[in-house]
C-alpha positions as CSV (number, residue, x, y, z in Angstrom):
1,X,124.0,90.3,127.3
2,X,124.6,86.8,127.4
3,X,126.5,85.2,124.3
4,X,127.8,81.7,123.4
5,X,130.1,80.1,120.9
6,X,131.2,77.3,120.0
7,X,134.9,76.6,120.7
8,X,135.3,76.6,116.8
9,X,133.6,79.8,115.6
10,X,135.5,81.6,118.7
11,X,138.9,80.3,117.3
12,X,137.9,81.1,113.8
13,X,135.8,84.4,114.2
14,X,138.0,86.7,116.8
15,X,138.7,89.2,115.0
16,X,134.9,89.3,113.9
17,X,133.2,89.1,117.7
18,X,136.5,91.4,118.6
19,X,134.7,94.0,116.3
20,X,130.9,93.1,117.7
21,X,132.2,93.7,121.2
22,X,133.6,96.6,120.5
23,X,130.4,97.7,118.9
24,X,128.1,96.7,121.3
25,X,129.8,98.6,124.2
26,X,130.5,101.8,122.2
27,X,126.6,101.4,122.0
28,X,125.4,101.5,125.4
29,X,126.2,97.8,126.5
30,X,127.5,97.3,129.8
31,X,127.6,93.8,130.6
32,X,128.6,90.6,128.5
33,X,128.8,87.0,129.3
34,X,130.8,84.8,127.3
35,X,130.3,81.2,127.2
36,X,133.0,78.8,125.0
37,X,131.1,75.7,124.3
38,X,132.9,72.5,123.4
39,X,130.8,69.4,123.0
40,X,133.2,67.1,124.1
41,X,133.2,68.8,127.7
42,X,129.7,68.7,127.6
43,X,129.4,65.3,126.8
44,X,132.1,63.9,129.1
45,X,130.3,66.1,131.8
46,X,126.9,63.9,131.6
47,X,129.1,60.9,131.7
48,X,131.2,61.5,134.4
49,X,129.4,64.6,136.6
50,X,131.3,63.3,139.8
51,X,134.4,65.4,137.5
């Protein structure tokens, strides 16, 4: 599974995707991808991609 967040629901929700983690693997999961999104990166990315 493939999941993304945004830097503030991650830093506000742990506990929260802690427990859907948990839950996910104790149902068969076997794979997870985080991604932590933060706009800013993004945005400085398409402005400077030499970075």
């Amino acid at each position: 599974m493939n999941i993304k967040f945004t830097t503030k629901i991650f830093n506000e929700n742990q506990f929260t995707i802690k427990q859907l983690f948990r839950i996910y693997f104790e149902r068969g999961g076997f794979h997870l991808m985080v991604t932590i999104i933060d706009c800013s990166v993004l945005e400085d990315a398409v402005k400077y991609p030499e970075k």
